[in-house]
Residue, then its C-alpha position, 0 to 999 in steps of 0.5 A: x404711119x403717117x404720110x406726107x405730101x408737100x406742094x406748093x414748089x414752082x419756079x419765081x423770080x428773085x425777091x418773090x415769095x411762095x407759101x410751102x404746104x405740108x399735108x399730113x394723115x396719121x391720127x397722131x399728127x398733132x404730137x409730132x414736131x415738124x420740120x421743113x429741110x431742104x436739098x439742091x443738087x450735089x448738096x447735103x440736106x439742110x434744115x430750114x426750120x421747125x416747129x413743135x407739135x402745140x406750133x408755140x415754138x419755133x426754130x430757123x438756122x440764121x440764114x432763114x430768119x427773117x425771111x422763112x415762118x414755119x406755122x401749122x394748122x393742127x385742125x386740117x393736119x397742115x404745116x407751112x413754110x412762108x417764104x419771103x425774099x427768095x434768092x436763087x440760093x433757095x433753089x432747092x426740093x423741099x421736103x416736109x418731115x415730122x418727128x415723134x419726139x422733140x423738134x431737131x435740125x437733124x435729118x436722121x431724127x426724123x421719122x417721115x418724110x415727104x416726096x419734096x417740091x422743087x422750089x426754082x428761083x431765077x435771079 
């Protein structure tokens, strides 16, 4: 099994930043792509970005690129989500996932997921 728990989330104004955490326990964290989705109200769940299990590859949509960096500390079982920019549109929970075999930007491969942190952002 492998638990995950993301904080982080809070409410900020328009052009802010916020640095998501993901923390992980599982003794094979370290083999695991993971991933930063994201889901507002009445919305679908969409991809953000990832990352593989070495943190030598990452993935983001277009709309994040540039703003968003996805990194991890192998070492403290970590993964994050930096966000620059912040748009009201951002507005969304954030859940961390992590994924046995190679990084997806499909929620259904993903094999655990966090409880999500509430990102605000206030125009």
């Amino acid at each position: 099994q492998v638990q995950l728990v993301e904080s982080g989330g809070g409410l900020v104004q328009a052009g802010d930043s916020l640095r998501l955490s993901c923390a992980a326990s599982g003794r094979s964290f370290i083999t695991y792509a993971m991933a930063w989705f994201r889901q507002a109200p009445g919305k679908e769940r969409e991809f953000v970005a990832a990352i593989n299990w070495g943190g030598s590859a990452t993935y983001y949509t277009d709309s994040m690129k540039g703003r968003f960096t996805i990194s991890r500390d192998n070492a403290k079982n970590t993964v994050y989500l930096q966000m620059n920019s912040l748009r009201p549109e951002d507005t969304a929970v954030y859940y961390c996932a992590a994924n046995r075999g190679p990084r997806s930007t499909t929620p259904a491969v993903y094999d655990y997921w966090g409880q999500g942190t509430q990102v605000t952002v206030s125009s």
